[in-house]
C-alpha positions in Angstrom: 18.0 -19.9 -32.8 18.8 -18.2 -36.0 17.2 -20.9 -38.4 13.8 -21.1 -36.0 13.8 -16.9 -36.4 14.5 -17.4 -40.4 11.8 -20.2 -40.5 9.4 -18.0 -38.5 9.8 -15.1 -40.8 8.5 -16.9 -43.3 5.2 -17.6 -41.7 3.3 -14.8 -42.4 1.1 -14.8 -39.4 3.9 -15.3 -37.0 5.8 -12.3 -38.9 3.2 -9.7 -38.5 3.4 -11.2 -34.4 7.1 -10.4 -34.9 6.9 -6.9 -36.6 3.9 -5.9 -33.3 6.3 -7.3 -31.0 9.3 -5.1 -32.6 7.1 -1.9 -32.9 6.1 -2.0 -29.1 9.6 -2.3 -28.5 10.4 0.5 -30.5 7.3 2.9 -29.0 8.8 1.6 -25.5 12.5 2.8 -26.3 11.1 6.3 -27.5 9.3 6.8 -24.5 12.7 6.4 -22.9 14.2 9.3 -24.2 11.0 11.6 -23.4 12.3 13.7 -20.3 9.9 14.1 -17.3 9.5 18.4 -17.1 10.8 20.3 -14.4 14.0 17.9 -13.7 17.8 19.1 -14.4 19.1 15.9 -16.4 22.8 16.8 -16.6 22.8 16.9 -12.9 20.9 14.3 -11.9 23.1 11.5 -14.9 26.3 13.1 -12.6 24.6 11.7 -9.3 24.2 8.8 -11.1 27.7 8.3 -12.2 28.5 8.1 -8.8 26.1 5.4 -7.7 26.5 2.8 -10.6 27.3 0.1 -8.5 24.3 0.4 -6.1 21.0 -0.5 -6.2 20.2 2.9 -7.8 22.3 1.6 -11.1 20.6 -1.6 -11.0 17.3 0.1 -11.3 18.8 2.2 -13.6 20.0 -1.1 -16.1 16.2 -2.7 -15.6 14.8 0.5 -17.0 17.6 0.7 -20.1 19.1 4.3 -18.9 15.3 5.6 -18.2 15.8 5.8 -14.1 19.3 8.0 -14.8 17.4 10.3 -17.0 14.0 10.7 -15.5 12.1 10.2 -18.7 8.6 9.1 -18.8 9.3 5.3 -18.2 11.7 5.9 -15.7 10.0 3.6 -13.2 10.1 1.0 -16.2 8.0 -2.6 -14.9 9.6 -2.1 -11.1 5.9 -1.2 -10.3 4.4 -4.2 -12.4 6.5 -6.7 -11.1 5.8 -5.5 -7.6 1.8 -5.4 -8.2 2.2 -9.0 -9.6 4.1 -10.5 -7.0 1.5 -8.8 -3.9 -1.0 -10.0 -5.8 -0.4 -13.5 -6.3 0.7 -14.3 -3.3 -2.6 -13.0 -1.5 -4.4 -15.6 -4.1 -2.9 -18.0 -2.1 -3.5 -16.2 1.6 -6.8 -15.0 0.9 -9.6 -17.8 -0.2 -11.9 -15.3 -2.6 -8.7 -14.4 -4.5 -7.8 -17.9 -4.5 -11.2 -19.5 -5.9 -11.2 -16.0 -7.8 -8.5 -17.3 -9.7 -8.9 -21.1 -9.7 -12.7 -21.9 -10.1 -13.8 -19.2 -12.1 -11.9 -19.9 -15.1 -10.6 -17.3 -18.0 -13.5 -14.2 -16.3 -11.7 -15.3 -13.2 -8.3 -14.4 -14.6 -9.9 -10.9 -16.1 -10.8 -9.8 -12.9 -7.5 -10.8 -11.3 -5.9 -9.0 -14.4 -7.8 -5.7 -13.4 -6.7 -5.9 -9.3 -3.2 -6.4 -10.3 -3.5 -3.4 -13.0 -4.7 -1.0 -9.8 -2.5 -2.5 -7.9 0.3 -1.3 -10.2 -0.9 1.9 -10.1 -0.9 2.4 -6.5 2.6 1.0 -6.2 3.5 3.3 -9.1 2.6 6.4 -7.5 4.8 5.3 -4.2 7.7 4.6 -5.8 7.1 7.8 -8.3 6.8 9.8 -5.1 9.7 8.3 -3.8 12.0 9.3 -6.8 10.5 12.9 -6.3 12.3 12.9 -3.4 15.0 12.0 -4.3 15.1 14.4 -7.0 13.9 17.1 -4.6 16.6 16.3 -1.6 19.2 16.4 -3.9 18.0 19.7 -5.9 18.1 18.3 -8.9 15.0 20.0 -10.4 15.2 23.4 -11.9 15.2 26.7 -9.3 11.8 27.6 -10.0 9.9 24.2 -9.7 11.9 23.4 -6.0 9.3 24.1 -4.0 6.4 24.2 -6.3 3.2 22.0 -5.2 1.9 21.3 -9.5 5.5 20.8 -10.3 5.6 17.9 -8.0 2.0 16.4 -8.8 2.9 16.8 -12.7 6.8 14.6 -12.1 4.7 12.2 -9.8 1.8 11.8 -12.0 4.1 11.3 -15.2 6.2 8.7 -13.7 3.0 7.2 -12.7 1.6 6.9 -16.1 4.5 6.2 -17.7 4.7 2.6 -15.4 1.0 2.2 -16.5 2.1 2.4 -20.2 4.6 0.2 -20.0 2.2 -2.5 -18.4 -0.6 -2.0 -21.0 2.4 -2.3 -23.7 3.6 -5.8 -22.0 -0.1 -6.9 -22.4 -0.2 -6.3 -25.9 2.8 -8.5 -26.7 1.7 -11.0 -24.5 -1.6 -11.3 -26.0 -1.0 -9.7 -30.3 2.9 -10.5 -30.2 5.7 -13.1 -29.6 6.5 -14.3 -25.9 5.8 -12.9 -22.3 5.4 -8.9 -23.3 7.0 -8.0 -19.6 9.7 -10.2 -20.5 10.6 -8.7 -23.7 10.6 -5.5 -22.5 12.9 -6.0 -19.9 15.1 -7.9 -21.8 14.9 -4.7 -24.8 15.8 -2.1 -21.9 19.0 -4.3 -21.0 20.4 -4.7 -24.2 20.2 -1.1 -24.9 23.0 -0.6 -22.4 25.1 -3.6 -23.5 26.9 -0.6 -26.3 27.9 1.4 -24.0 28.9 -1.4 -21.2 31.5 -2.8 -23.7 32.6 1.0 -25.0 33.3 1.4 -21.2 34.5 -2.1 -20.3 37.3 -1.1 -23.3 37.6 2.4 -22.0 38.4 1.1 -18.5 40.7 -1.4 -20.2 42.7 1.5 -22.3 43.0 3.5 -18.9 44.5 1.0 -16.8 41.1 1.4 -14.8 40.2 -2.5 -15.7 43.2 -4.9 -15.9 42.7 -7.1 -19.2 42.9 -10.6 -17.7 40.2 -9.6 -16.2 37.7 -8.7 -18.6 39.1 -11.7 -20.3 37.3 -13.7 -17.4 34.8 -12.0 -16.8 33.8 -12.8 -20.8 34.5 -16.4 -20.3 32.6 -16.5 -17.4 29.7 -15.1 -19.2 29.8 -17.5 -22.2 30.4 -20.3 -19.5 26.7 -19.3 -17.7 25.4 -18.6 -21.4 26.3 -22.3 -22.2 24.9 -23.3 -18.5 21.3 -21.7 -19.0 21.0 -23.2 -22.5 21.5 -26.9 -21.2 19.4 -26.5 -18.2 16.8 -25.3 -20.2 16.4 -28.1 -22.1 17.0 -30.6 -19.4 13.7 -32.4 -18.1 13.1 -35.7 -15.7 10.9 -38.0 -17.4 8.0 -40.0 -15.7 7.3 -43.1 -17.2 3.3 -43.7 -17.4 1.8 -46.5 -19.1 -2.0 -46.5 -20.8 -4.1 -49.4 -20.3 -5.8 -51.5 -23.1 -9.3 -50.5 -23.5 -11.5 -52.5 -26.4 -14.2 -50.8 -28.0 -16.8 -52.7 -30.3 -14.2 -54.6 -32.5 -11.4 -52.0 -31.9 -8.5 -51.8 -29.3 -7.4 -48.8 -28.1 -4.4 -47.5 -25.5 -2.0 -50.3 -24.4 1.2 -47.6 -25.2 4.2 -46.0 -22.8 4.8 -42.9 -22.9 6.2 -40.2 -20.5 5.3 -37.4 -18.5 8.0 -34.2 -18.7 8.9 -32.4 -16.0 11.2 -29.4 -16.9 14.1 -29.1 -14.2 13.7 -25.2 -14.4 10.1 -25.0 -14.9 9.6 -21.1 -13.8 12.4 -19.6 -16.1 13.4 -16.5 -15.4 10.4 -15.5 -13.4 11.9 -16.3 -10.1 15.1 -14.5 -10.3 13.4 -11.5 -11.5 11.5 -11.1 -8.8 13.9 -12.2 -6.0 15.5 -9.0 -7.4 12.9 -6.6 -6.7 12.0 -7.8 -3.6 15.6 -7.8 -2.4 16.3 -4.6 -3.5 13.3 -3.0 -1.6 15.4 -1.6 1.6 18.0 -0.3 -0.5 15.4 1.5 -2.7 13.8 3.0 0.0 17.3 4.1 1.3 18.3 5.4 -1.8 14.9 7.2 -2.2 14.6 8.8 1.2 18.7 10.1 0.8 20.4 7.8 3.0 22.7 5.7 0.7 25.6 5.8 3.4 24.0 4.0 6.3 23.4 0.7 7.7 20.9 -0.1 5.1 23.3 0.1 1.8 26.1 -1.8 4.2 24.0 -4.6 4.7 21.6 -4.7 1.5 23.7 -3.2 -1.3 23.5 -5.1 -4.0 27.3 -5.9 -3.8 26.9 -7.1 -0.4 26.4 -10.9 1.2 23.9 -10.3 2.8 22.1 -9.2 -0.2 23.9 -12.3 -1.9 22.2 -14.5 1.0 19.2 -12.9 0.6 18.4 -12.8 -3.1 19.7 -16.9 -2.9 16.7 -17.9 -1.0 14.0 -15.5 -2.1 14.9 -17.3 -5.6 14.8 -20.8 -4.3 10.9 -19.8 -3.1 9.8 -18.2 -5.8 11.2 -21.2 -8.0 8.8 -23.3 -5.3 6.1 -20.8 -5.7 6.3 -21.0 -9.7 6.4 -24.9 -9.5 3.3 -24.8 -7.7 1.0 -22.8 -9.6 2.3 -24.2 -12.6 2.0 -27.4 -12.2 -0.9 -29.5 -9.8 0.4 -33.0 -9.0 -3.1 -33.6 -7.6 -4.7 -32.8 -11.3 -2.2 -34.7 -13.1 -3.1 -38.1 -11.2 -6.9 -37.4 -11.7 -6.4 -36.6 -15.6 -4.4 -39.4 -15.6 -7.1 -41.9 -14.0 -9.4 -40.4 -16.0 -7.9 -41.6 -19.6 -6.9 -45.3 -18.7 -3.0 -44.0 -17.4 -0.6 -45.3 -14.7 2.9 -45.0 -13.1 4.3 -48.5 -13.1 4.8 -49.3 -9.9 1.8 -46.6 -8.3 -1.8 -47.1 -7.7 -3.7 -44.6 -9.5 -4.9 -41.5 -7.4 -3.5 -41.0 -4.6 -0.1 -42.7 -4.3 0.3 -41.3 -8.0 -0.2 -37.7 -7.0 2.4 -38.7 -3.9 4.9 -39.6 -6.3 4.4 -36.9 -8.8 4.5 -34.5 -5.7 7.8 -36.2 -4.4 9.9 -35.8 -8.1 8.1 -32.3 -8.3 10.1 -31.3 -5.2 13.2 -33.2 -6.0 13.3 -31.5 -9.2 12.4 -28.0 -8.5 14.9 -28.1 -5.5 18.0 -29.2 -8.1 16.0 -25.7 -10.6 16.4 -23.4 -7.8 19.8 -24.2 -6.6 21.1 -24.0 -10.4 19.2 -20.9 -10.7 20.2 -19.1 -7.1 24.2 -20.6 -7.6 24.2 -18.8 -11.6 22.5 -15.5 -9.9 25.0 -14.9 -7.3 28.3 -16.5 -8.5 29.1 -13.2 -10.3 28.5 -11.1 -7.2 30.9 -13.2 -5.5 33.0 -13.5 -7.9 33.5 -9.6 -8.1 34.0 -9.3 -4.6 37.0 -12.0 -5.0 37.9 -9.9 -7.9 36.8 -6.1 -6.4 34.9 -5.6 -9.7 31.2 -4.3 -8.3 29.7 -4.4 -11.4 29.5 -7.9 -11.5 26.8 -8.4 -9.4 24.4 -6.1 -12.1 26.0 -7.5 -15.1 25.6 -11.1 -13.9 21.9 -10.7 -13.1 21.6 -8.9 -16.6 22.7 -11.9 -18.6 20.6 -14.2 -17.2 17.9 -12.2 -17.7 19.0 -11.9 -21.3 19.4 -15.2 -22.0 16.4 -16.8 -20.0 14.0 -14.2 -22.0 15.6 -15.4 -25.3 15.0 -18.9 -25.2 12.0 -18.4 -23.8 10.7 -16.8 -27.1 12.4 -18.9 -29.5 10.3 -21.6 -27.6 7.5 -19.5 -28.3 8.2 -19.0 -31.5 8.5 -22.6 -32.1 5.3 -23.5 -30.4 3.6 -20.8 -32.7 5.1 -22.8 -35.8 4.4 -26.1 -34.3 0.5 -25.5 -34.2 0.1 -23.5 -37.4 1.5 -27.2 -38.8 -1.3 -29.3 -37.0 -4.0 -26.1 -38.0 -3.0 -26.8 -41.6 -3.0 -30.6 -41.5 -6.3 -30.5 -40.0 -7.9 -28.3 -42.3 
């Protein structure tokens, strides 16, 4: 990783991506410290300090310390995510999203682009509203904005914006930086907190709060799913396909083998981070309407089996989903009729696309399973162990990790053509 960041440096092009990339970062961790008006902080980070181990602190590590604070980008890309994940799965339900999207090409995308920016908004301003009453129910604002009408349409509107921002900052990563831009800044706002994680992991420690052994597993645990992610990553099933011998005027062309890749974790991180935010919806709603003590927070806390059970199977389908969008059996067999290509052992067409279909589903099944098993084993391990934080922190680092090799995979792909640009010019 270090030697494809020291060769990409180099590349001046790809550095100037790099620099982009780190001042968006940068704009998106100011905007972090700018406090929403009207709220009282210092009360509000006390609530918080009580509710670290709920869904409330996992919102609170997804937005790097924002949520806690009520800055600007408090809802950080809850509202994003959310928008995206509506959105695309009505592509599928509805057939004028779904030819929207498929048959009219890169203006097709644009438009689907713009619904899922609106859509954003909209969910933006529920979930803003929603953390203005939390604020309000617990009087956290200041005495004279309590029960004043422009108070709340100024901390509703900010929040709003603020979600907005951060989507229009994603965008320009994706499209003037290096990797996926929501990506990268979810993966800045959790690494923010990892400082003050260890200063309190060793505080804890110190206290007698944390025994040692402990936080000696819970390390080697970590490096164990670090070293986990990094080999699945990289693993792939490989389809043999064979090209038939054409001749043309005096010349013979095709006759080689080659293969056909199929990554076992195709989606990345996609599917567990938005297994998260769907999962966490009733607790959210809990939290935001006041009622962190009932029925809701028993049965969908994000300690909780339930949730465990839950968040599991919502990440085996949205590996499925992923799988499917990404990759088209169906288009693969016709492209590879089209150029003189076949699966030994498989007609071309049909049967091909059958087969392709069949390892598709064999191999996203085995994706899933790694993916949903590495999600949850930390939750249940801190149950075992009655460390809560587990079940945040596990999530967190395979976030981390996940985002990070996806952008050194960008970065190499960047490099990779730059070298064929040059050789052809």
């Amino acid at each position: 990783m270090l030697q494809t960041l020291r060769n990409a440096w180099k590349v001046e092009e790809i550095r100037k991506k790099i620099l982009f990339t780190l001042l968006i970062v940068l704009l998106y961790r100011l905007g972090n410290a700018i406090p929403v008006p009207y709220v009282n902080v210092s009360l509000l980070q006390n609530y918080f300090d009580t509710v670290q181990n709920t869904v409330l602190g996992l919102l609170d590590v997804m937005s790097g310390g924002a949520f806690s604070t009520a800055t600007i980008f408090a809802l950080s890309i809850q509202p994003y995510i959310n928008a995206s994940i509506i959105i695309q799965l009505l592509c599928i339900a509805i057939p004028a999203l779904e030819r929207l999207s498929k048959d009219e090409g890169e203006e097709g995308r644009k438009k689907i682009a713009s619904i899922t920016r609106y859509a954003t908004v909209g969910i933006g301003l529920l979930q803003g509203f929603g953390y203005y009453m939390l604020i309000k129910n617990n009087n956290f604002l200041v005495s004279y904005a309590q029960n004043n009408f422009w108070a709340a349409v100024v901390i509703i509107l900010t929040f709003t914006s603020g979600s907005a921002l951060i989507m229009w900052l994603g965008e320009q990563i994706t499209e003037y930086g290096i990797g996926n831009g929501i990506s990268m800044i979810l993966f800045a706002s959790i690494i923010s907190r990892l400082p003050t994680s260890v200063i309190t992991s060793i505080r804890n420690i110190s206290t007698g709060a944390l025994e040692w052994w402990i936080a000696l597993l819970v390390f080697l645990g970590a490096l164990a799913i670090i070293v986990l992610i990094v080999y699945v990553n990289d693993a792939e099933r490989r389809i043999p396909v064979q090209y038939a011998k054409r001749v043309v005027g005096r010349k013979m062309y095709g006759g080689q083998s080659t293969h056909l890749p199929m990554k076992v974790n195709m989606s990345g991180v996609m599917p567990i981070i938005f297994a998260q935010s769907i999962a966490s919806i009733p607790a959210t709603i809990a939290a935001f309407t006041g009622k962190t003590d009932g029925w809701v927070n028993t049965w969908f806390g994000t300690n909780s089996i339930p949730y465990a059970i839950i968040y599991f199977l919502l990440i085996i389908f949205f590996a499925y989903f992923y799988s499917t969008i990404q990759f088209n059996p169906i288009e693969v067999a016709n492209n590879l009729k089209k150029n003189g290509g076949f699966i030994p052992g498989f007609r071309p067409g049909k049967p091909t696309a059958d087969f392709i279909k069949k390892v598709l589903n064999k191999v996203t099944l085995f994706g899933a399973i790694y993916l949903g098993v590495v999600a949850i084993l930390p939750l249940l391990i801190g149950k075992i162990v009655n460390v809560s934080s587990l079940s945040i922190g596990g999530t967190s680092v395979i976030i981390v990790v996940g985002v990070a090799l996806e952008t050194v995979q960008a970065l190499e792909s960047q490099m990779l053509m730059r070298q064929y640009k040059g050789f052809l010019e």
